[in-house]
Kinemage of the C-alpha trace (Angstrom):
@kinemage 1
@onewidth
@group {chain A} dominant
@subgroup {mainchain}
@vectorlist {calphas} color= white
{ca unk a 1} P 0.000 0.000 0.000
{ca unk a 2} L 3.204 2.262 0.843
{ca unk a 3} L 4.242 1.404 -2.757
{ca unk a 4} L 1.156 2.692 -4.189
{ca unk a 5} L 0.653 5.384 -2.522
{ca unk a 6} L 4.076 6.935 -3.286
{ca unk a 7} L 3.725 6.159 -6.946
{ca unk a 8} L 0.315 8.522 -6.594
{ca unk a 9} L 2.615 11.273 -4.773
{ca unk a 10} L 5.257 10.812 -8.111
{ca unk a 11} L 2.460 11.083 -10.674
{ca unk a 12} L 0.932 13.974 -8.788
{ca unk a 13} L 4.199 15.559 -9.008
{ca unk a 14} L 5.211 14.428 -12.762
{ca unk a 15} L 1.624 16.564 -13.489
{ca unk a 16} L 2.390 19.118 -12.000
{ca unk a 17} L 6.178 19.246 -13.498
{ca unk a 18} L 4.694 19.163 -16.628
{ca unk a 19} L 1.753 21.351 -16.337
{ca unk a 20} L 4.660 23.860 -14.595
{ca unk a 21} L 7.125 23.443 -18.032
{ca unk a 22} L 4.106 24.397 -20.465
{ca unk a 23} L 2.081 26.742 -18.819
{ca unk a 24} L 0.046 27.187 -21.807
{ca unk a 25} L -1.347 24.535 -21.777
{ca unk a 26} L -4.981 24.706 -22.399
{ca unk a 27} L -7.504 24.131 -19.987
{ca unk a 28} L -10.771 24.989 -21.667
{ca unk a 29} L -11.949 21.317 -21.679
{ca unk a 30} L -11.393 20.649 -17.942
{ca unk a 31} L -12.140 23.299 -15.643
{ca unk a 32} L -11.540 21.249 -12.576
{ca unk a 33} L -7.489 20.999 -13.455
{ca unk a 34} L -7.218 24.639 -13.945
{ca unk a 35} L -8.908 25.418 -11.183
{ca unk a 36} L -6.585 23.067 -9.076
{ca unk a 37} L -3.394 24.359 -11.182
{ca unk a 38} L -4.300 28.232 -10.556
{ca unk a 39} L -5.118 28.073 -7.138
{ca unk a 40} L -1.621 26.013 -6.181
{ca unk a 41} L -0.209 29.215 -7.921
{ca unk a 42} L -2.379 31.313 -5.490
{ca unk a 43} L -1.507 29.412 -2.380
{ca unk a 44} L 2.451 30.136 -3.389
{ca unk a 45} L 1.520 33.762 -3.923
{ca unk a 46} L 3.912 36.211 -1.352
{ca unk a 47} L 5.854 39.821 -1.866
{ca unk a 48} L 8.488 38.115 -2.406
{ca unk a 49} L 7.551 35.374 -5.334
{ca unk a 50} L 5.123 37.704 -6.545
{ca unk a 51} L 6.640 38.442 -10.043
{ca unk a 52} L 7.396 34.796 -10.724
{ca unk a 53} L 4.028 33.716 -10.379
{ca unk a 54} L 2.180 36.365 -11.665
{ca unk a 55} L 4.261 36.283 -14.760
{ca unk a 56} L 3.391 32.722 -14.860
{ca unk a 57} L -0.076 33.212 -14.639
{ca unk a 58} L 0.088 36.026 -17.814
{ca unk a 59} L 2.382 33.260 -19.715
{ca unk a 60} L -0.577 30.920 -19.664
{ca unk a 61} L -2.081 32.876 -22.024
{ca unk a 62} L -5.537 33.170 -20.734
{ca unk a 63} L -9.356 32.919 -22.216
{ca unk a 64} L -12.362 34.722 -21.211
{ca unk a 65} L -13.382 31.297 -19.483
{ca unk a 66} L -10.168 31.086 -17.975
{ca unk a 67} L -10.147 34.651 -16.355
{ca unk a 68} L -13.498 34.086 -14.864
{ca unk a 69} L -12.586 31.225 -12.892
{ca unk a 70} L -8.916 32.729 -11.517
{ca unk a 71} L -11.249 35.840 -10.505
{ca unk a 72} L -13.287 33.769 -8.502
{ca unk a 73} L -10.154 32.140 -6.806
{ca unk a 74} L -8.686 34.934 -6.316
{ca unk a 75} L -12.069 36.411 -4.705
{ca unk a 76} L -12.189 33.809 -2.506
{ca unk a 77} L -8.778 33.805 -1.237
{ca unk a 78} L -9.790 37.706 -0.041
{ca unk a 79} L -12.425 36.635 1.761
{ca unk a 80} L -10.803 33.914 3.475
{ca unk a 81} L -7.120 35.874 3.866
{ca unk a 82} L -7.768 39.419 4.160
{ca unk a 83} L -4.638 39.330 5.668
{ca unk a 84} L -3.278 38.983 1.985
{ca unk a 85} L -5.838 41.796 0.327
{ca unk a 86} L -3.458 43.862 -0.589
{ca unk a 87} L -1.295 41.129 -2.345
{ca unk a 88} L -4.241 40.351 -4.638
{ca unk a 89} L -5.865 43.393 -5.303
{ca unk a 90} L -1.962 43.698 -6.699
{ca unk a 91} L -2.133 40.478 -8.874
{ca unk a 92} L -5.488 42.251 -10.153
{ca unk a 93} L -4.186 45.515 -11.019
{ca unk a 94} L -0.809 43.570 -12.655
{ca unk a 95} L -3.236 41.384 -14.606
{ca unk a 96} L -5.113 44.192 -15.994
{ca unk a 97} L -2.481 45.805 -17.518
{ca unk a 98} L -1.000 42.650 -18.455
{ca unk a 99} L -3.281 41.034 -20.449
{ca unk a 100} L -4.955 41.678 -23.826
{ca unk a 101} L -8.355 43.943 -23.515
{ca unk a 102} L -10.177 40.738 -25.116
{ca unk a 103} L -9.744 38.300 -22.759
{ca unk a 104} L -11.955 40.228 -20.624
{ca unk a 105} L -15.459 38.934 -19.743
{ca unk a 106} L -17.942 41.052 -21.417
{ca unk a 107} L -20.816 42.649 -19.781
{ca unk a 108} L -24.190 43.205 -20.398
């Protein structure tokens, strides 16, 4: 069961090594592994790893569909560390002026 178990921890890791060396990879047909891959990024997020990972998140080249659901993580992660506010409300300001006016979500 040891055996087994630690093969799961080296495939978990092998993902995420590869999802880490192509960060464009796209995403639009399973929401659930974006989700997971984003918010890893967000748990890293600090002052001082700040540009690497929000130049990361830019590189992945994100959709409409995409932005929505990193705007909800990243809404969520206010509301459950305010603490870290200020830290986001960079990563949304950075992202703004980062990406391309069309991968915004349009609004009625």
């Amino acid at each position: 069961q040891q055996m087994q178990q630690m093969q799961q921890y080296q495939d978990a890791d092998q993902q995420n090594f590869q999802m880490r060396k192509s960060p464009s990879l796209k995403f639009s047909n399973d929401a659930n592994s974006l989700k997971k891959y984003l918010n890893s990024i967000l748990n890293k997020l600090t002052p001082e790893n700040f540009d690497k990972l929000s130049a990361e998140i830019v590189s992945m080249n994100i959709q409409t569909n995409m932005l929505e659901i990193l705007v909800e993580l990243i809404f969520e992660k206010v509301l459950h560390q305010p603490f870290y506010s200020k830290l986001y409300a960079q990563l949304c300001s950075f992202l703004n002026s980062s990406l391309p006016s069309g991968n915004t979500p349009k609004t009625t």
